[in-house]
Jmol script that loads the backbone (N, CA, C; Angstrom):
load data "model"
ATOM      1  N   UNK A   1      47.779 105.926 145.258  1.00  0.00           N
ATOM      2  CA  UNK A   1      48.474 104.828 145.923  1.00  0.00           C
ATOM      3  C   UNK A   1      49.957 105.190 146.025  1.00  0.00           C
ATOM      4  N   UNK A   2      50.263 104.769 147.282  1.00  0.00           N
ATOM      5  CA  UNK A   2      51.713 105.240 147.303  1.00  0.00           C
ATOM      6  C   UNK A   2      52.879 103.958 147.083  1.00  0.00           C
ATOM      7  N   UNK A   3      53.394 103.823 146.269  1.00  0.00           N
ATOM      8  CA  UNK A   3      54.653 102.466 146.269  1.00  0.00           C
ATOM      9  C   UNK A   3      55.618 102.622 147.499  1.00  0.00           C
ATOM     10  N   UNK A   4      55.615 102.015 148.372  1.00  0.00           N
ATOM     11  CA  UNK A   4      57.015 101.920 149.559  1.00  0.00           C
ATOM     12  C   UNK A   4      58.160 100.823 149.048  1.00  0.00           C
ATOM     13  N   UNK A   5      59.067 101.345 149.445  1.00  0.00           N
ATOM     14  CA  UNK A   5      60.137  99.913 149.047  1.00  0.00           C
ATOM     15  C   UNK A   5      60.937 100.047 150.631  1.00  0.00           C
ATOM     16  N   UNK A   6      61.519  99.016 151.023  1.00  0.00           N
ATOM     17  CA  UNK A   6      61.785  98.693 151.821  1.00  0.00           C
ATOM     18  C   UNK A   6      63.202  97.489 151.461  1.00  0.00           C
ATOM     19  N   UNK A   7      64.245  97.504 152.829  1.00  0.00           N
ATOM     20  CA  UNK A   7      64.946  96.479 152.063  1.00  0.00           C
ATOM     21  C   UNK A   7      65.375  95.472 153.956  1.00  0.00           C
ATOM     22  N   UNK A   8      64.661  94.072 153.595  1.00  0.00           N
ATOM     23  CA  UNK A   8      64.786  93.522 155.216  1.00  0.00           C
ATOM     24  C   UNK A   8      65.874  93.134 155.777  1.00  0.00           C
ATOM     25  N   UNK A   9      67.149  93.275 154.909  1.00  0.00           N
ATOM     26  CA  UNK A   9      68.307  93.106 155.521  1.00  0.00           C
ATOM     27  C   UNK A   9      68.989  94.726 156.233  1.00  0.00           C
ATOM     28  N   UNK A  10      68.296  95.616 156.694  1.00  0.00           N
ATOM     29  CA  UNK A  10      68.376  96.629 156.792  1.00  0.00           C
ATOM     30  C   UNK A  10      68.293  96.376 158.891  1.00  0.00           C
ATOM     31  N   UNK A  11      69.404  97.398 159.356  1.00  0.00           N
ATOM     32  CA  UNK A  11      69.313  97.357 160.896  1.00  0.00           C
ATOM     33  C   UNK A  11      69.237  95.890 161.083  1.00  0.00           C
ATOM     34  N   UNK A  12      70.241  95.268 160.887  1.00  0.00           N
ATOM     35  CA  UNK A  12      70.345  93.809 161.602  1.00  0.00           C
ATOM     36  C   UNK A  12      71.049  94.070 162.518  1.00  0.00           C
ATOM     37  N   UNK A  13      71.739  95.239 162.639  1.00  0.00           N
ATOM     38  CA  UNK A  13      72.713  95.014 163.793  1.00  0.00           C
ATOM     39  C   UNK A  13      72.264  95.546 165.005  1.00  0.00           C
ATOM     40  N   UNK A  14      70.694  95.691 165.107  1.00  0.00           N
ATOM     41  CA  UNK A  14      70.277  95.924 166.209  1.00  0.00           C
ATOM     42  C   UNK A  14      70.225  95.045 167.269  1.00  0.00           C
ATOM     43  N   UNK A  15      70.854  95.507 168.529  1.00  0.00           N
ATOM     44  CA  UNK A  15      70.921  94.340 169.671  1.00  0.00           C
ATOM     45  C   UNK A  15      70.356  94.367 170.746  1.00  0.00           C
ATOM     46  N   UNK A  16      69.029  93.832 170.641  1.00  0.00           N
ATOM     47  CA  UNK A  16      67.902  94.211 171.639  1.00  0.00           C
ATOM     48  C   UNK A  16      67.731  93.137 172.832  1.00  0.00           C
ATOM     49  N   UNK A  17      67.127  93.282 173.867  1.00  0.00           N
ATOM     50  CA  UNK A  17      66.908  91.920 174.811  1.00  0.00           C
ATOM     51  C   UNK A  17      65.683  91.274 174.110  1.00  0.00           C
ATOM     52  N   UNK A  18      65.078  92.269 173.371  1.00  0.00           N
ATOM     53  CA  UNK A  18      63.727  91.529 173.435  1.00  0.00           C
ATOM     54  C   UNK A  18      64.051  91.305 171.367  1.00  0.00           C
ATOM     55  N   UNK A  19      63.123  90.691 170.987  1.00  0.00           N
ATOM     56  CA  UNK A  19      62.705  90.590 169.469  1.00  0.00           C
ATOM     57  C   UNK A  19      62.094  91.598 168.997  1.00  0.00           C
ATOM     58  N   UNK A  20      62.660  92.237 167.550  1.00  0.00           N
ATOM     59  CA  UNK A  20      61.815  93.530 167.310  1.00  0.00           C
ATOM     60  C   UNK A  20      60.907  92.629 166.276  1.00  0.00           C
ATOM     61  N   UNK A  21      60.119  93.080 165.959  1.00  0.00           N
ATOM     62  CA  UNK A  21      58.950  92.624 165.392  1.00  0.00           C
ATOM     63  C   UNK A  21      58.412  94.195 164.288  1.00  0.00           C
ATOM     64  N   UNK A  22      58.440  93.950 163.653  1.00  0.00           N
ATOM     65  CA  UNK A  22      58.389  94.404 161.725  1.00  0.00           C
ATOM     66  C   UNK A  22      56.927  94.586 161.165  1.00  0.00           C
ATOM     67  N   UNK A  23      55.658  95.053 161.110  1.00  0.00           N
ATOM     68  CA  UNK A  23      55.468  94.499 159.914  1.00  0.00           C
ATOM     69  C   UNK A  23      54.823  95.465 158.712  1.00  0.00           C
ATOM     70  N   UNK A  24      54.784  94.229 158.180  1.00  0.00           N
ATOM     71  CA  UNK A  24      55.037  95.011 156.226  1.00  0.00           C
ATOM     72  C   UNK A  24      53.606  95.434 156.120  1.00  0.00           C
ATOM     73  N   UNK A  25      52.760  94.576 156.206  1.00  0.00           N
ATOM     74  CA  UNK A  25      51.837  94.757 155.293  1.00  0.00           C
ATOM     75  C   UNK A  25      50.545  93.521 156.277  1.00  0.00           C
ATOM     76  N   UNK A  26      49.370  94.124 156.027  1.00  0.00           N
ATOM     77  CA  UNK A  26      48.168  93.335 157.033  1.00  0.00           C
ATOM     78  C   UNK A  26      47.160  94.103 156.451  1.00  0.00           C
ATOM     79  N   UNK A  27      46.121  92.741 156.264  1.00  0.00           N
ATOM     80  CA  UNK A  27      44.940  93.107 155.674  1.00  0.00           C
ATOM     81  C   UNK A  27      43.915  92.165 156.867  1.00  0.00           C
ATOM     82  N   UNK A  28      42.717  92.241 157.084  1.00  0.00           N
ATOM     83  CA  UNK A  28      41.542  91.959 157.644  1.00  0.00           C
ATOM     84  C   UNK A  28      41.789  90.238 158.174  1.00  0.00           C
ATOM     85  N   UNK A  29      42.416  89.683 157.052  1.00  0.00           N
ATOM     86  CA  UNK A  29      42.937  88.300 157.115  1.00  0.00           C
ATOM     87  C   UNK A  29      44.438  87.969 157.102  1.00  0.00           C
ATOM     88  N   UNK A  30      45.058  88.605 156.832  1.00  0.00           N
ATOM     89  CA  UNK A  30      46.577  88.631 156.505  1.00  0.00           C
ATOM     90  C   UNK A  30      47.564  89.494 157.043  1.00  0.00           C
ATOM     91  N   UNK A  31      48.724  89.153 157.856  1.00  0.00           N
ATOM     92  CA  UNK A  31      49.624  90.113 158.489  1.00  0.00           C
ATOM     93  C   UNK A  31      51.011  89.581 157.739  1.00  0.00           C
ATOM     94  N   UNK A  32      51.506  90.600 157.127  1.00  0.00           N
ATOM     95  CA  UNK A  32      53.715  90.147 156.815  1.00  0.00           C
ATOM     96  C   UNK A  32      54.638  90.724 157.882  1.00  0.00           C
ATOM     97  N   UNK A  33      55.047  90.076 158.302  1.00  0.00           N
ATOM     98  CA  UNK A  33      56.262  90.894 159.664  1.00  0.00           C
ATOM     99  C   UNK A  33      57.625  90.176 159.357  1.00  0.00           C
ATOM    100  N   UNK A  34      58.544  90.843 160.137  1.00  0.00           N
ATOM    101  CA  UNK A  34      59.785  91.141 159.753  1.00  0.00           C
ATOM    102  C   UNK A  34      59.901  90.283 161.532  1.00  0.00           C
ATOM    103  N   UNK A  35      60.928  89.367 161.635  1.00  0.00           N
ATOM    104  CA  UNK A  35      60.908  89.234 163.453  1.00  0.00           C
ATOM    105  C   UNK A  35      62.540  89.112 163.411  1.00  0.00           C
ATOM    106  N   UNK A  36      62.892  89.698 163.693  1.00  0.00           N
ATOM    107  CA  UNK A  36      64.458  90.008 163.949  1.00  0.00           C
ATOM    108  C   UNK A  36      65.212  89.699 165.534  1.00  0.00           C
ATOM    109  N   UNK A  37      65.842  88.517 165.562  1.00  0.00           N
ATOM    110  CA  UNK A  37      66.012  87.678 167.046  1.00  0.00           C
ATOM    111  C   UNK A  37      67.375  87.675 167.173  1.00  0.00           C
ATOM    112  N   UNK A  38      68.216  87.818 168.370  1.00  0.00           N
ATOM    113  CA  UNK A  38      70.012  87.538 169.015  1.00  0.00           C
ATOM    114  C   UNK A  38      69.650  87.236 170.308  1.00  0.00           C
ATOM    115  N   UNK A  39      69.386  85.474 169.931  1.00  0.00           N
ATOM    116  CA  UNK A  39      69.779  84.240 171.065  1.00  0.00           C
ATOM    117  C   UNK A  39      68.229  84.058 172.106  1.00  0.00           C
ATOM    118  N   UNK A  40      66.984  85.294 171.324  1.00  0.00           N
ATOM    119  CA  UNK A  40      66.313  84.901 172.461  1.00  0.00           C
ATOM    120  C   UNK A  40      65.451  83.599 172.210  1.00  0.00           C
ATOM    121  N   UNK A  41      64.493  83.118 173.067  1.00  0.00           N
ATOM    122  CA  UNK A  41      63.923  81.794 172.881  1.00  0.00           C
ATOM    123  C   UNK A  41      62.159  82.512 173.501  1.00  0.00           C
ATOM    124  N   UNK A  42      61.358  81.298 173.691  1.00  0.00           N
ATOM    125  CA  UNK A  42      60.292  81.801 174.759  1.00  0.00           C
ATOM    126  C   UNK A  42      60.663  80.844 175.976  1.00  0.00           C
ATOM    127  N   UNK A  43      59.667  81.947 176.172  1.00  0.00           N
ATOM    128  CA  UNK A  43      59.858  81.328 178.421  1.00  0.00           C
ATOM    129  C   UNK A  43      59.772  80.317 178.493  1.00  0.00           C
ATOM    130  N   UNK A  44      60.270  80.096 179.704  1.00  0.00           N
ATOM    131  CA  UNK A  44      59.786  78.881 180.303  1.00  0.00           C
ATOM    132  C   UNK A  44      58.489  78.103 180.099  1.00  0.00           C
ATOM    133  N   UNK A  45      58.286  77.264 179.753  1.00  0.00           N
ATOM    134  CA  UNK A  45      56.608  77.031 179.833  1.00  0.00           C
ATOM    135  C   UNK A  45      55.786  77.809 179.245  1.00  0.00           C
ATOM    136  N   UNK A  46      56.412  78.564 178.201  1.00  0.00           N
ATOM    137  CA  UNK A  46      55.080  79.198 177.014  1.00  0.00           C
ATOM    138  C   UNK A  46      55.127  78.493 175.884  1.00  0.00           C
ATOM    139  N   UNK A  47      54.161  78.365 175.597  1.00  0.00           N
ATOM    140  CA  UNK A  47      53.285  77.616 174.455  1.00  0.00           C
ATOM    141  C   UNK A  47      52.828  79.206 173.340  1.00  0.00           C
ATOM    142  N   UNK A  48      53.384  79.491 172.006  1.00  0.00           N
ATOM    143  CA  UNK A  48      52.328  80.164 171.337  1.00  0.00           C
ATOM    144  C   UNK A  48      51.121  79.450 170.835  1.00  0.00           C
ATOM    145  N   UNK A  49      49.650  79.656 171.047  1.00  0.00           N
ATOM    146  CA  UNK A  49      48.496  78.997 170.362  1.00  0.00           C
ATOM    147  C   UNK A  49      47.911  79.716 169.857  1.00  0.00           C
ATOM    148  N   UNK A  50      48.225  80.308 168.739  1.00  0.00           N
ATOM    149  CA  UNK A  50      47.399  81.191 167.770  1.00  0.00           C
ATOM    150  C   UNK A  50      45.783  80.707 166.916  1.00  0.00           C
ATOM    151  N   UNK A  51      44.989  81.792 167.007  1.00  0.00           N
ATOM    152  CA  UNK A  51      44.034  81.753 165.921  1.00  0.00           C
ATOM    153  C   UNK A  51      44.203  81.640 164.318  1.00  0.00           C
ATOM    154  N   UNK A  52      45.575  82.032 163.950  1.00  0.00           N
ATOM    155  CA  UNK A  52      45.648  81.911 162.515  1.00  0.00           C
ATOM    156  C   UNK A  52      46.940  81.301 162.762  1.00  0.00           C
ATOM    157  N   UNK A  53      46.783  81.048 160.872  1.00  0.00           N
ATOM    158  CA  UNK A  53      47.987  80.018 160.468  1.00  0.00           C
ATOM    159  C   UNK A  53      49.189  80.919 160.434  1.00  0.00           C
ATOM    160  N   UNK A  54      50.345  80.337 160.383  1.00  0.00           N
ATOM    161  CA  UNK A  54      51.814  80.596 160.616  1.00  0.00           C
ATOM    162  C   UNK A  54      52.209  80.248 159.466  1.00  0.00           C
ATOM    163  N   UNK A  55      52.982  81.068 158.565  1.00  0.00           N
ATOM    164  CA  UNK A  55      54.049  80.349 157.307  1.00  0.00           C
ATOM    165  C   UNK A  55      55.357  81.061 157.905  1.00  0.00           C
ATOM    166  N   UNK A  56      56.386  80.577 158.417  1.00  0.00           N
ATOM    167  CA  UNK A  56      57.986  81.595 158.470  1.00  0.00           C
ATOM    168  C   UNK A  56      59.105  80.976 157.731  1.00  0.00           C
ATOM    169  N   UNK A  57      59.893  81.860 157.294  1.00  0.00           N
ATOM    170  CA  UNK A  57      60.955  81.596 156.965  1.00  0.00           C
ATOM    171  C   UNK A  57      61.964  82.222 157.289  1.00  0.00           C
ATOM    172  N   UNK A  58      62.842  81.652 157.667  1.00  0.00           N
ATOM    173  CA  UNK A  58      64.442  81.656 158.398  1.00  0.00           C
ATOM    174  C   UNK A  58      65.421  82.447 157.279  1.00  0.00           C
ATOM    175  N   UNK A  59      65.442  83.499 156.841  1.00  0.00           N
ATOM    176  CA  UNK A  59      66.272  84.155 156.115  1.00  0.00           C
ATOM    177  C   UNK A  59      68.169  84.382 156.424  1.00  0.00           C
ATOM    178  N   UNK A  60      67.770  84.341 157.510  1.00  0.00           N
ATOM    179  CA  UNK A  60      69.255  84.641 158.242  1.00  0.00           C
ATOM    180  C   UNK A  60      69.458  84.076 159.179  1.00  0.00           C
ATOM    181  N   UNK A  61      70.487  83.756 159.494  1.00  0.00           N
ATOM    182  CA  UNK A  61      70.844  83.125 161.143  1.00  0.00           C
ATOM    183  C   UNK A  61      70.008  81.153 161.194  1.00  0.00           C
ATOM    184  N   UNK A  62      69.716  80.808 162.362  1.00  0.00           N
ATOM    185  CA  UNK A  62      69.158  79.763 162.609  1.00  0.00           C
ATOM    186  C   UNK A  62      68.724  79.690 163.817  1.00  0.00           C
ATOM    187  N   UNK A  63      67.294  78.701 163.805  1.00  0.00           N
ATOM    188  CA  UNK A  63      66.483  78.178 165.227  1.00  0.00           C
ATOM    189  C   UNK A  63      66.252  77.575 165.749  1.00  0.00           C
ATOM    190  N   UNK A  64      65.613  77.459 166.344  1.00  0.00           N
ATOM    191  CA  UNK A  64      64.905  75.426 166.618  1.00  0.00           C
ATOM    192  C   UNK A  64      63.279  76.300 167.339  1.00  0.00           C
ATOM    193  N   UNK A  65      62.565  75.430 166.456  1.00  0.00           N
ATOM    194  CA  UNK A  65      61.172  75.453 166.909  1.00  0.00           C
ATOM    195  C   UNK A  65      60.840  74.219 167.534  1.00  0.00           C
ATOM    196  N   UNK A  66      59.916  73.749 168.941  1.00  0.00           N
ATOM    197  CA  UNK A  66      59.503  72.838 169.518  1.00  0.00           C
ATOM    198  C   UNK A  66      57.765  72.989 169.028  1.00  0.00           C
ATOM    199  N   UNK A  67      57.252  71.427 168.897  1.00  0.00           N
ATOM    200  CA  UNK A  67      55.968  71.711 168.844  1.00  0.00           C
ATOM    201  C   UNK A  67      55.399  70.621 170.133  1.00  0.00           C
ATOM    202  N   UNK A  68      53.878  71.010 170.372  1.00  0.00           N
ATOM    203  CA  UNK A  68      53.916  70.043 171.640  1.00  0.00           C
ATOM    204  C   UNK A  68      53.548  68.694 171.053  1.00  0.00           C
ATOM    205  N   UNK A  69      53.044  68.917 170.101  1.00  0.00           N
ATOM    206  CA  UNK A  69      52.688  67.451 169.489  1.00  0.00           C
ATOM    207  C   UNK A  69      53.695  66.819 169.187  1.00  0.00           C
ATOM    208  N   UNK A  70      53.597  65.561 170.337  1.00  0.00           N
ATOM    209  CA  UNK A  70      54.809  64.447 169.715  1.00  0.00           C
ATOM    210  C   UNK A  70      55.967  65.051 170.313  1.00  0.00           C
ATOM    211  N   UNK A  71      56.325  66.278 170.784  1.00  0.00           N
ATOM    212  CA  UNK A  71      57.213  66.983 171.512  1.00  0.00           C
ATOM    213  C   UNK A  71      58.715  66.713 170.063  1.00  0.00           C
ATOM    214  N   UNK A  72      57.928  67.061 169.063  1.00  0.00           N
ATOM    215  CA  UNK A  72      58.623  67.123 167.963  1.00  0.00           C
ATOM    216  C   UNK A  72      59.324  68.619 167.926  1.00  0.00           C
ATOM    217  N   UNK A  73      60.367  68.826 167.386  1.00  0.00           N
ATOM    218  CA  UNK A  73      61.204  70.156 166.846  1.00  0.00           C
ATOM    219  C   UNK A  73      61.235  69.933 165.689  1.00  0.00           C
ATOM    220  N   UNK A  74      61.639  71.280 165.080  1.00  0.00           N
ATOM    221  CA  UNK A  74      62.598  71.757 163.912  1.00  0.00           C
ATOM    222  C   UNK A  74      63.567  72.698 163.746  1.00  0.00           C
ATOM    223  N   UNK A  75      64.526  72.462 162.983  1.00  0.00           N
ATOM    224  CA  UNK A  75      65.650  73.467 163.216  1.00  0.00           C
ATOM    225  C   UNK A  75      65.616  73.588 161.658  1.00  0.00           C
ATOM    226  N   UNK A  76      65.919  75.002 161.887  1.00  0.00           N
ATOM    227  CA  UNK A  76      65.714  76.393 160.731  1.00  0.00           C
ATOM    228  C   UNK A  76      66.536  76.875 160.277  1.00  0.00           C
ATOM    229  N   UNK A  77      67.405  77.177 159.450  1.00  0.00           N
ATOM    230  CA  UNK A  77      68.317  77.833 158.862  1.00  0.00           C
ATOM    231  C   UNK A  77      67.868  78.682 157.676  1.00  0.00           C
ATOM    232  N   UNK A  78      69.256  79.559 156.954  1.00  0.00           N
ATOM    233  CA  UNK A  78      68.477  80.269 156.064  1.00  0.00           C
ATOM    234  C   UNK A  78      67.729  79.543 154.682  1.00  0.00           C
ATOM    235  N   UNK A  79      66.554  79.834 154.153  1.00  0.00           N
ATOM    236  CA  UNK A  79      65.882  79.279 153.266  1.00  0.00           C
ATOM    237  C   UNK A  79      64.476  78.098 153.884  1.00  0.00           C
ATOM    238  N   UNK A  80      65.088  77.794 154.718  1.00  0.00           N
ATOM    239  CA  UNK A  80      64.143  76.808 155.007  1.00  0.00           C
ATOM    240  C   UNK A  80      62.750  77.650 156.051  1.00  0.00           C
ATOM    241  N   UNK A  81      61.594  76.404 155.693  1.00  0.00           N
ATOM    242  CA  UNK A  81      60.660  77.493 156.179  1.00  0.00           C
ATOM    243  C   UNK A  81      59.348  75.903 156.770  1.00  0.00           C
ATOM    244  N   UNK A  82      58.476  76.571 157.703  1.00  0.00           N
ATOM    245  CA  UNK A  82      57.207  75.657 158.341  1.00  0.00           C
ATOM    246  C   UNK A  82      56.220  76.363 158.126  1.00  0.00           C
ATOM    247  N   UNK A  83      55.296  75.390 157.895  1.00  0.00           N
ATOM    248  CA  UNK A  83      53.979  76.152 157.764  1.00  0.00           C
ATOM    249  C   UNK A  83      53.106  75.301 158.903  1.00  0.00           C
ATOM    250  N   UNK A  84      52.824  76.724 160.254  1.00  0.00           N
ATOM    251  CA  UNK A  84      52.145  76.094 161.772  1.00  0.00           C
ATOM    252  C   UNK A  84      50.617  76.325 161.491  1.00  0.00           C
ATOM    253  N   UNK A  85      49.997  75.103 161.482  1.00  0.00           N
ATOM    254  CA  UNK A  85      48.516  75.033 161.441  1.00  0.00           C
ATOM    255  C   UNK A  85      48.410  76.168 162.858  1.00  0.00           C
ATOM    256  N   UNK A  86      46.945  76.824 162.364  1.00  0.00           N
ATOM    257  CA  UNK A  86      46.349  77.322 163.968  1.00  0.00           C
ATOM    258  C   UNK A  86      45.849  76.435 164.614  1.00  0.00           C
ATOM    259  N   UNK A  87      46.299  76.801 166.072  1.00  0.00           N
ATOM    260  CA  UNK A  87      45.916  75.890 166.950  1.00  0.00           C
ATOM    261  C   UNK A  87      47.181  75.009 167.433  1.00  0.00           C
ATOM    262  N   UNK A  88      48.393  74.793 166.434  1.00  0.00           N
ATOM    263  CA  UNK A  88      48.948  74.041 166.697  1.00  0.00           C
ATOM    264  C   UNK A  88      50.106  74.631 167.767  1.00  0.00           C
ATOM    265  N   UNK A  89      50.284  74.337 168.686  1.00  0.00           N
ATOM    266  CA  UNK A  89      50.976  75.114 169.922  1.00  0.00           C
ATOM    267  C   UNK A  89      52.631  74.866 169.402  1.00  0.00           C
ATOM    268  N   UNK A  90      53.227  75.640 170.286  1.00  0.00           N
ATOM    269  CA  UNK A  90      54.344  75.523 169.583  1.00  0.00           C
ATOM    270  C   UNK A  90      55.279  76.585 170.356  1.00  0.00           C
ATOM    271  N   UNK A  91      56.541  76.929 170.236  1.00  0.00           N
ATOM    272  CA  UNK A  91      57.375  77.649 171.051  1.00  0.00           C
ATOM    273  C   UNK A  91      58.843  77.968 170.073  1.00  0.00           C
ATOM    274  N   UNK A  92      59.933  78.363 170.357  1.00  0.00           N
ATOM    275  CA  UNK A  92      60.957  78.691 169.915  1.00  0.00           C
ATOM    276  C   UNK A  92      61.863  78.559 171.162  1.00  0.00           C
ATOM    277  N   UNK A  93      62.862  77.442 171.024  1.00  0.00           N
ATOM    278  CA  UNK A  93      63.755  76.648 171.661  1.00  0.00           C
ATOM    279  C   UNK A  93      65.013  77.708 171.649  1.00  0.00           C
ATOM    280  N   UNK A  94      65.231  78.301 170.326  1.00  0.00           N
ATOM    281  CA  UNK A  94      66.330  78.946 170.501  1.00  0.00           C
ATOM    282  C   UNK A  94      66.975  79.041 169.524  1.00  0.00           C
ATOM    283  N   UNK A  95      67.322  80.540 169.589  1.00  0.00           N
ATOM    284  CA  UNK A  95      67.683  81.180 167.993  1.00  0.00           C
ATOM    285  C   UNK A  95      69.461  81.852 168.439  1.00  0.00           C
ATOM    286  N   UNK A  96      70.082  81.500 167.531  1.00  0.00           N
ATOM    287  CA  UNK A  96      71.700  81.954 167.690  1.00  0.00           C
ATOM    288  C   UNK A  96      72.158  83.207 168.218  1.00  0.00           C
ATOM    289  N   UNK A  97      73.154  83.121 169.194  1.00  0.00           N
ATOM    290  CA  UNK A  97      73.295  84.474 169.696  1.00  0.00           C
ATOM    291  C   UNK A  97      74.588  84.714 169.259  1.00  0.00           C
ATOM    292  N   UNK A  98      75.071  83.769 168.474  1.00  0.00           N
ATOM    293  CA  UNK A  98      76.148  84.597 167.559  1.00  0.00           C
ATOM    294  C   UNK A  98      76.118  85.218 166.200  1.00  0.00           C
ATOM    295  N   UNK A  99      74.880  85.294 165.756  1.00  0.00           N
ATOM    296  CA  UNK A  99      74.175  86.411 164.428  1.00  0.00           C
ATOM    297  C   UNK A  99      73.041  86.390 165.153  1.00  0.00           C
ATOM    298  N   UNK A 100      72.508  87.529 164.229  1.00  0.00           N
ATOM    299  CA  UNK A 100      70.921  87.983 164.307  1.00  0.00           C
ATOM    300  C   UNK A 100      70.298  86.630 163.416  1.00  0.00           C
ATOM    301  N   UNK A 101      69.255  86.549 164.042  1.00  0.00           N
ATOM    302  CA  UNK A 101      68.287  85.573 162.673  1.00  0.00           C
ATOM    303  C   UNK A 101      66.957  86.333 162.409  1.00  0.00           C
ATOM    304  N   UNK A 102      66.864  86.274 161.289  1.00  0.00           N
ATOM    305  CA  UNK A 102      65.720  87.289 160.533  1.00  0.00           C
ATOM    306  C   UNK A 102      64.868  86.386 160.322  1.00  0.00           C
ATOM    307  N   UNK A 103      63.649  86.654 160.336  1.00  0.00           N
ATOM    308  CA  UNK A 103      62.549  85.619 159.905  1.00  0.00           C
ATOM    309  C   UNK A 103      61.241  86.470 159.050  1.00  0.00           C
ATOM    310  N   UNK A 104      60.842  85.496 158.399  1.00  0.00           N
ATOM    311  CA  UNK A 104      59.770  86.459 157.680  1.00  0.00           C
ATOM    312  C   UNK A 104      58.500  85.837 157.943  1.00  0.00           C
ATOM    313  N   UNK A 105      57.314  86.314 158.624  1.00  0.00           N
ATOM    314  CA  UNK A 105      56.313  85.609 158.670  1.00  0.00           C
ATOM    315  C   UNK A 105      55.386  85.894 157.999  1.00  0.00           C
ATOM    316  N   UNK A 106      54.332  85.239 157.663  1.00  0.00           N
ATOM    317  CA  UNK A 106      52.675  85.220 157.453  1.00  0.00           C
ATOM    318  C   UNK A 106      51.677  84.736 158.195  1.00  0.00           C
ATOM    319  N   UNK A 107      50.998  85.493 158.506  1.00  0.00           N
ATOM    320  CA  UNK A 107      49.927  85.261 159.262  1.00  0.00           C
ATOM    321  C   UNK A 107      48.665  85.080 158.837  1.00  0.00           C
ATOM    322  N   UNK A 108      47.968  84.240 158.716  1.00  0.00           N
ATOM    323  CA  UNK A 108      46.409  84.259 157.786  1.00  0.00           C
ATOM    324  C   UNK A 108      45.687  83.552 158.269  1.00  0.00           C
ATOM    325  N   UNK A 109      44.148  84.222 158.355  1.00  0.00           N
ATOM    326  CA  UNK A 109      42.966  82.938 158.843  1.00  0.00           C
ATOM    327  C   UNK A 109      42.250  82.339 157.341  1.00  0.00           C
ATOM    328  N   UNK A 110      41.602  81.473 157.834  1.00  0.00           N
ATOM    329  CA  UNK A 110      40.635  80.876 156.473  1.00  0.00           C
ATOM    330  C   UNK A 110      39.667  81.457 156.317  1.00  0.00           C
ATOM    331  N   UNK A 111      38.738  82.676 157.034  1.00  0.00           N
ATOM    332  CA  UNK A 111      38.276  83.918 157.130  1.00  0.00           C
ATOM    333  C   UNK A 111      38.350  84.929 156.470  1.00  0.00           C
TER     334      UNK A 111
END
end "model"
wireframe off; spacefill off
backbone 0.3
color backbone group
């Protein structure tokens, strides 16, 4: 077995159009990613509706997540974190384009 260490405050100052996307570690049921964002949001009229559940947390920077239910948001800063049922649709309103915002996700089915 090999030990990796890794450190996620590492290349923040990358300044991409798009979101780089990270990840650590994924098993059969389980994915860890790294999502590293400056100011982007989703499109117009996209909805993410995933098969598995969502846990993220906002390490750096800040967001605003929209969900369609109830056309409720949340806004994210560092420490704070949501946990998105699957299924539950949902989008990203918009993440600061004056820092990077780092996020850490989990991905898991009940599978």
């Amino acid at each position: 077995m090999r030990i990796i260490t890794k450190n996620l405050f590492d290349k923040l100052a990358i300044d991409s159009p798009e979101e780089v996307v990270t990840i650590l570690a994924e098993s059969k049921s389980t994915r860890i990613e790294t999502i590293l964002s400056h100011g982007q949001a989703s499109p117009e009229g996209f909805w993410y509706d995933q098969l598995e559940h969502e846990w993220v947390v906002v390490l750096k920077g800040s967001a605003r997540l929209r969900f369609e239910v109830d056309n409720q948001h949340v806004d994210l800063g560092p420490g704070e974190c949501v946990l998105i049922p699957a299924g539950c649709r949902h989008r990203v309103e918009w993440t600061n384009p004056a820092e990077p915002t780092l996020w850490l996700a989990i991905f898991y089915s009940d599978s």
